[in-house]
SERO-677233 format. One record per residue (C-alpha): residue number from 1; residue in three letters; x, y, z. Coordinates in steps of 0.5 Angstrom, whole numbers, plus 500, padded with zeros to 3 digits. Example, Ala and Ser with C-alpha at 12.3 -4.5 7.8 and 13.67 -1.06 7.14 Angstrom:
2
- 1  ALA  525  491  516 $
- 2  SER  527  498  514 $
//
This chain:
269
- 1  UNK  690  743  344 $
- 2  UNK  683  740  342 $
- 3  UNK  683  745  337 $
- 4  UNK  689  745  335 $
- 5  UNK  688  738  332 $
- 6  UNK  682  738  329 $
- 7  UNK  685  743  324 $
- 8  UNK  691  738  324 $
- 9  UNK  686  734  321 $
- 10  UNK  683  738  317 $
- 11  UNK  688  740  314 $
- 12  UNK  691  733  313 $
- 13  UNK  685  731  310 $
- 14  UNK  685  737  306 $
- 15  UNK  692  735  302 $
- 16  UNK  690  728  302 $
- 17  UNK  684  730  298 $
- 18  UNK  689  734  293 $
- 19  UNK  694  728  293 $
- 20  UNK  688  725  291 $
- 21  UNK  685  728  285 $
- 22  UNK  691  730  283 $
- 23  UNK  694  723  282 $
- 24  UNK  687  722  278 $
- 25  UNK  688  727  274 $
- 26  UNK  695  724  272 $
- 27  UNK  693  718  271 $
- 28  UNK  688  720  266 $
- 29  UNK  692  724  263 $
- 30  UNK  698  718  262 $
- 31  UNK  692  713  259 $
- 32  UNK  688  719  255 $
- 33  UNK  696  720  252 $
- 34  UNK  697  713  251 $
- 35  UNK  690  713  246 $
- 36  UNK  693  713  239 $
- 37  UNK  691  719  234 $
- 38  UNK  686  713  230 $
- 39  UNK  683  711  237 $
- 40  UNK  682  718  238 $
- 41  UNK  679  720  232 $
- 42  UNK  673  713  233 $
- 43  UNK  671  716  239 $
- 44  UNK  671  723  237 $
- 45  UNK  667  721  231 $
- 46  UNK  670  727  226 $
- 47  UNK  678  727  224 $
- 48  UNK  680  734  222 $
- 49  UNK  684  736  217 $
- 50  UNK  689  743  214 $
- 51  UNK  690  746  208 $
- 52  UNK  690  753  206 $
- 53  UNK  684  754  203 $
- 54  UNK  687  759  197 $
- 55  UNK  689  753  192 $
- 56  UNK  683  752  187 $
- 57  UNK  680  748  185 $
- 58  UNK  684  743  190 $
- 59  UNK  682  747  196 $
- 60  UNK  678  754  196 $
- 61  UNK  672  758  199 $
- 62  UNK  666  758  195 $
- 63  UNK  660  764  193 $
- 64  UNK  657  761  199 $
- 65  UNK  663  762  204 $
- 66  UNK  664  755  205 $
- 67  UNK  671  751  203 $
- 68  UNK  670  746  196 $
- 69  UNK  674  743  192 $
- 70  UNK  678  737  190 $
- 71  UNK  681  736  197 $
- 72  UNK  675  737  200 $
- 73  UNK  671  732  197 $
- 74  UNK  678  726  197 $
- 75  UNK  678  728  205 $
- 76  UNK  670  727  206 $
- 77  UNK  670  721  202 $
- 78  UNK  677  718  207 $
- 79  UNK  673  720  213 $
- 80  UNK  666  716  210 $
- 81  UNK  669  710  210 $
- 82  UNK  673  711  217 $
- 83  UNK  666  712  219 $
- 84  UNK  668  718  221 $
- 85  UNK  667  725  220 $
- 86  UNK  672  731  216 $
- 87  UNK  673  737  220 $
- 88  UNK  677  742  216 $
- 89  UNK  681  747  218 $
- 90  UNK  685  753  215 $
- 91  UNK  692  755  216 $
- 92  UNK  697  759  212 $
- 93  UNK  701  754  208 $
- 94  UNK  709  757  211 $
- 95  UNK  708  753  218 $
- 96  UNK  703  747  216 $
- 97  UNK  708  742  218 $
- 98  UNK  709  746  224 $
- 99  UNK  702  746  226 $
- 100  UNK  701  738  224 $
- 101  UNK  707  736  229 $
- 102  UNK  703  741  235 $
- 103  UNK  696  737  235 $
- 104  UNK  693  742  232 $
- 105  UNK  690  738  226 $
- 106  UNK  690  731  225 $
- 107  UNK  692  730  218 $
- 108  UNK  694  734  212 $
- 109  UNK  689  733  206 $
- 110  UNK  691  740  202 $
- 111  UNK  695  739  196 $
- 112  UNK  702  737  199 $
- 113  UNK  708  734  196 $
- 114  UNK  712  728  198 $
- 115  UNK  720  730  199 $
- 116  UNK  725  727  203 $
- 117  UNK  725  733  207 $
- 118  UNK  718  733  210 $
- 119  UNK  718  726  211 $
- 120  UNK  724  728  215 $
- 121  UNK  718  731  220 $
- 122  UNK  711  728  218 $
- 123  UNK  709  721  214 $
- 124  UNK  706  721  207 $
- 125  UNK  700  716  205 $
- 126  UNK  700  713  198 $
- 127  UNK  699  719  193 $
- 128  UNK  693  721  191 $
- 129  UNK  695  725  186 $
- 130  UNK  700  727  180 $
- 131  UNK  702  734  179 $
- 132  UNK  708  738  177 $
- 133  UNK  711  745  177 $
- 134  UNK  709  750  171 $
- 135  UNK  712  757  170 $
- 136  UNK  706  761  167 $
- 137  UNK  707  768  165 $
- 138  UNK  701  774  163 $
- 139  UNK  698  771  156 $
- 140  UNK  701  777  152 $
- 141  UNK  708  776  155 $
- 142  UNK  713  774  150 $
- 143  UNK  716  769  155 $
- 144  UNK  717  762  152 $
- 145  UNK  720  759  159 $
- 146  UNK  723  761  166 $
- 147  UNK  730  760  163 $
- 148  UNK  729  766  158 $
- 149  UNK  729  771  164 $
- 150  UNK  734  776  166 $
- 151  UNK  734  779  173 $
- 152  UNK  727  776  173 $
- 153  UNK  722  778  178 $
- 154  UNK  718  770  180 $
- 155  UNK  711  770  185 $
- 156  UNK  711  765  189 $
- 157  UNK  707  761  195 $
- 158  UNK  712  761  201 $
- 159  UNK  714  754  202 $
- 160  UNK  713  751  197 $
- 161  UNK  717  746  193 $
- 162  UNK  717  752  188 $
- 163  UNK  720  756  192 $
- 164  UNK  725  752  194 $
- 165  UNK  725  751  186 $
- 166  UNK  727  759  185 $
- 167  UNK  732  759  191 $
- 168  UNK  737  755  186 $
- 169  UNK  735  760  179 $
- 170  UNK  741  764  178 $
- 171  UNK  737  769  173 $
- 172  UNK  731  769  178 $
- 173  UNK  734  775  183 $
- 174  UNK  727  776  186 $
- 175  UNK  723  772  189 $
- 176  UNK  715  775  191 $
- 177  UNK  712  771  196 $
- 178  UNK  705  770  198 $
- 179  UNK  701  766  202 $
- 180  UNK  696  763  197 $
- 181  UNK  697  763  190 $
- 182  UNK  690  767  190 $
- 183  UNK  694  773  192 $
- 184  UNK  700  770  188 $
- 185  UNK  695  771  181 $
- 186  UNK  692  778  184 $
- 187  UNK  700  780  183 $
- 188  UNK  701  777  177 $
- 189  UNK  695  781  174 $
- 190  UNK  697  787  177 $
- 191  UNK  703  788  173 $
- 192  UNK  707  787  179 $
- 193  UNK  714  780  176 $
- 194  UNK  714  777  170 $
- 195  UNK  711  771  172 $
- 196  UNK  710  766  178 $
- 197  UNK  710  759  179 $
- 198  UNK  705  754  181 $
- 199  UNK  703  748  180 $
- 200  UNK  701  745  173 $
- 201  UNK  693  744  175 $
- 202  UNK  691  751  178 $
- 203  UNK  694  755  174 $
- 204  UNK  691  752  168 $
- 205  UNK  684  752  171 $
- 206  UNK  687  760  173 $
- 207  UNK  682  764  167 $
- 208  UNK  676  761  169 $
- 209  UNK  677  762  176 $
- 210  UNK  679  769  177 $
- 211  UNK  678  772  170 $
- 212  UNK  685  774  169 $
- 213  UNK  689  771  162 $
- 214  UNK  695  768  163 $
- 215  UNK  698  762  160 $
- 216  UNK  704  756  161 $
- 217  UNK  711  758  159 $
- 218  UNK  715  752  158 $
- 219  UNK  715  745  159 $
- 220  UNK  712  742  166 $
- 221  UNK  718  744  171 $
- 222  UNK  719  737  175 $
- 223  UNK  713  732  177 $
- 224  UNK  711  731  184 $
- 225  UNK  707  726  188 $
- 226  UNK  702  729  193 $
- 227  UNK  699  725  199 $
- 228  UNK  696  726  206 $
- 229  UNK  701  728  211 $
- 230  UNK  700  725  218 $
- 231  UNK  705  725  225 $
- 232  UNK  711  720  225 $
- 233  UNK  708  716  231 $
- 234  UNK  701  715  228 $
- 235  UNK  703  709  224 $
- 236  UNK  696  706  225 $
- 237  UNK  692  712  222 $
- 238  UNK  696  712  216 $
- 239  UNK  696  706  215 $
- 240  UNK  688  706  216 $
- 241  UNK  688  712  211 $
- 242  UNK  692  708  205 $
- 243  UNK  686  703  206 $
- 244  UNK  680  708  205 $
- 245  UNK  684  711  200 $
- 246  UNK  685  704  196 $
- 247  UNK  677  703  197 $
- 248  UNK  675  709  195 $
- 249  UNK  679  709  188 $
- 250  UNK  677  702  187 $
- 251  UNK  669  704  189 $
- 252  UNK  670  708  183 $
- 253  UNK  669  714  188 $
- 254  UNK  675  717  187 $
- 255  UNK  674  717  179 $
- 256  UNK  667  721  180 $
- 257  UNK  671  726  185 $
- 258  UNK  676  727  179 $
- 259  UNK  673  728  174 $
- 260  UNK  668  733  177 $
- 261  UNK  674  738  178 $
- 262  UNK  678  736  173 $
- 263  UNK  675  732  167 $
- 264  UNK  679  727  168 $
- 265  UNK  682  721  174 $
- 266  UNK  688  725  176 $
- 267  UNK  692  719  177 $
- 268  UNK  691  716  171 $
- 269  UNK  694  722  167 $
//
């Protein structure tokens, strides 16, 4: 009988331990869920951020195998007046939004446009650039504009506001798709569709890039205002990143930034 009721005891004390730690963990966990993205980011002392890596000059991997490129030096400028490090992160374009919403990043610093559709899942910053959608076409295509197509054969990164562009165009019967506008160009080069659409500043910066002779087609298709896209909830982080990034355009660093890649402050035209 003795026995017995020291294993009892034992036992009991076995489950109130487990009880225990179990409500431990629970109540971490309630106060660490309650931390807002923002707080988290402080305390980590790094933020990160996706893009696709494959969209020069904005975001690209450089001879030496490291990331660079206009988006690159606009986040590390963001993180350094948050007191903060940026971490980046690659990701395929087609799902970027999907992988923001999951936690897997904290931010979208990689080139993406403002629409009515993708502020139905994200919030977006302040625009931090202009850009706009131009049909380029091989440098010896007699091509003049995407309407002049018949049946015409258009790459484009999957996606994208471009593609959702050619999914209305009666004359454009097939729509290649890529996962980067580097393999988009590749294809272009390679004979493979009449033309691709992208956006205005990467493909006129293509040539030089890539060494492959392309040229605009037609006036600019439509403009777009590209900003940071953050998760819904995260009000304070976004409203953290507007102001970093209004000080970082009235310091002059976003000049310095734009002008380095591109000869000009992109948000002056």
């Amino acid at each position: 009988m003795k026995t017995d009721l020291r294993r009892n005891n034992w036992v009991k004390k076995i489950v109130l331990g487990a009880i225990f730690t179990l409500l431990l963990v629970t109540l971490i966990g309630c106060q660490s869920s309650d931390e807002t993205t923002y707080a988290k980011i402080q305390d980590a002392g790094e933020m990160t951020f996706a893009m696709t890596g494959a969209y020069p000059p904005f975001n690209f991997i450089d001879e030496e195998g490291d990331l660079a490129g206009f988006d690159i030096d606009i986040a590390n400028a963001l993180a350094n007046e948050m007191g903060v490090k940026a971490v980046p992160i690659t990701t395929a374009w087609d799902g970027i939004i999907g992988g923001l919403t999951s936690n897997r990043f904290d931010m979208i610093i990689g080139s993406m446009a403002i629409t009515e559709s993708r502020l139905e899942e994200v919030n977006f910053t302040d625009p931090y650039y202009y850009d706009g959608a131009q049909f380029f076409v091989p440098s010896e295509s007699d091509v003049t504009g995407l309407d002049d197509l018949e049946e015409g054969v258009v790459g484009v990164v999957t996606g994208t506001t471009f593609h959702d562009m050619l999914n209305e165009k009666d004359n454009i019967t097939d729509i290649r798709q890529f996962e980067s506008d580097v393999d988009n160009f590749m294809a272009l080069e390679q004979g493979r569709m009449d033309g691709l659409v992208t956006g205005i500043f990467v493909g006129l910066q293509a040539p030089a890039k890539f060494g492959i002779q392309i040229k605009p087609a037609g006036e600019m298709l439509y403009a777009e205002e590209i900003g940071i896209a953050v998760r819904k909830e995260d009000e304070e982080l976004l409203e953290k990143l507007n102001e970093a990034l209004l000080t970082i355009i009235e310091n002059g660093t976003y000049e310095e930034i734009s002008i380095k890649w591109f000869g000009v402050n992109l948000l002056e035209g």
